[in-house]
C-alpha positions, -999 to +999 in steps of 0.1 A: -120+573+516-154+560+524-162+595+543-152+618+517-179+643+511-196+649+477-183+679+453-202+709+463-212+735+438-232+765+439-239+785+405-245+818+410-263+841+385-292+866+380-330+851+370-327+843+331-294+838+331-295+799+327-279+789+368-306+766+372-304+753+338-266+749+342-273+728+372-294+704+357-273+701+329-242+694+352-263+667+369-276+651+337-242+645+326-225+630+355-252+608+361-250+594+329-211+589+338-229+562+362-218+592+394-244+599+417-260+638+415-281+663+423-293+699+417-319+719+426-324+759+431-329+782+454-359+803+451-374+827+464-388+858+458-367+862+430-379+877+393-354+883+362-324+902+368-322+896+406-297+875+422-307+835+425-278+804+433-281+768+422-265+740+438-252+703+424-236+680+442-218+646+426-204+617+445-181+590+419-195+563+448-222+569+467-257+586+471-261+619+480-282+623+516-278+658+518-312+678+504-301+715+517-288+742+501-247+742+495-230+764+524-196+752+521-186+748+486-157+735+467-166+752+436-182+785+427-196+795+396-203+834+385-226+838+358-226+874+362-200+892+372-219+922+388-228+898+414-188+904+427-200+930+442-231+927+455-233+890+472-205+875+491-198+844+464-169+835+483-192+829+517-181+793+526-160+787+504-133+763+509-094+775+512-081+762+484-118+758+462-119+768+428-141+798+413-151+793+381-160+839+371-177+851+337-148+883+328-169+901+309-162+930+294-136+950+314-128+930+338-095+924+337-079+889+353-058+908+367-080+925+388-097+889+392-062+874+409-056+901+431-088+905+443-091+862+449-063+848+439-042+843+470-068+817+481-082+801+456-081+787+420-090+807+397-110+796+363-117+829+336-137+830+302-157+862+286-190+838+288-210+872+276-187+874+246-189+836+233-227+835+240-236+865+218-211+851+193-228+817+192-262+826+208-266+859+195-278+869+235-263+869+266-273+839+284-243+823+292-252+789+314-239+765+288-206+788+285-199+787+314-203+750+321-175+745+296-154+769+317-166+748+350-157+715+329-123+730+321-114+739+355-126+716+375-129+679+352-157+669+371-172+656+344-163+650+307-172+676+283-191+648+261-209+637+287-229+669+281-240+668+245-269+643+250-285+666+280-280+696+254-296+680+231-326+671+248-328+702+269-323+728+238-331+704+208-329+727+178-306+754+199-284+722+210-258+726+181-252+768+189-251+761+232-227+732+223-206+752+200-203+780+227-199+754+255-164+737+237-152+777+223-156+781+263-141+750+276-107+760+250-108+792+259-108+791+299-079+806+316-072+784+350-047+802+375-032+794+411-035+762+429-052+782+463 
């Protein structure tokens, strides 16, 4: 088990949305699980509203060598799901990897499971609806971390409240709030 690879996540989102953010926050947390992690974005000419990926990686025994960008994943998270049908979020992903996809609005999971569902696990939450409930906007990184946490239990959902709190301070209590609403809420299909 010595060779086993890292878990390999890449966020992906619009600028604003909170993907880098998320990353971060992912990081934070399973580093203070004494796991070994990283995150970092991937810019470039980017501006609000255009489409931008973040990556974390997390290792329960060893340091993390790899510095590029995440190619093969074993998660993927949607932050918007516009992005369905513009970028190829399944590019690299691994048979049987889980995609972690913000329904909101009409989207239907339905339409989620026939479109992915064959190959992969699927993880659903209206992140847009939670996020204006608690948030009163539509920025839904912390939302959808508690989806991610759900689906994948890469991390404990505890293990976040601290980087919350230090990241958000007096927001920390709403982005908390909408995080656990989230993690409750998260429908998790299909084994890949």
């Amino acid at each position: 088990m010595e060779n086993e690879e890292p878990i390999a996540i890449r966020i992906h989102g619009r600028g604003g949305q909170g993907s880098v953010t998320s990353a971060e926050l992912v990081a934070q947390a399973a580093i203070s699980e004494d796991k070994y992690a990283q995150a970092f974005p991937s810019f470039g000419p980017e501006r609000r509203g255009a489409p931008v990926q973040a990556f974390i990686r997390i290792d329960n025994n060893k340091q993390i060598r790899v510095r590029a960008g995440v190619t093969e994943p074993d998660i993927v998270v949607v932050l918007d799901p516009s992005l369905l049908d513009i970028v190829d979020i399944t590019s690299g992903l691994k048979d049987g990897g889980l995609m972690v996809i913000n329904t909101k609005g009409s989207i239907k999971d339905k339409d989620i499971e026939d479109r992915f569902g064959t190959k992969y696990k699927l993880a659903m939450i209206d992140a847009t609806s939670i996020a204006r409930e608690f948030l009163g906007r539509p920025i839904v990184n912390t939302t959808m971390i508690g989806a991610l946490v759900k689906a994948s239990a890469i991390i404990k959902l505890e293990s976040l409240f601290q980087p919350l709190e230090k990241r958000f301070g007096k927001l920390a209590e709403k982005n908390k709030k909408a995080m656990i609403k989230s993690y409750a809420e998260t429908r998790v299909k299909g084994e890949g």
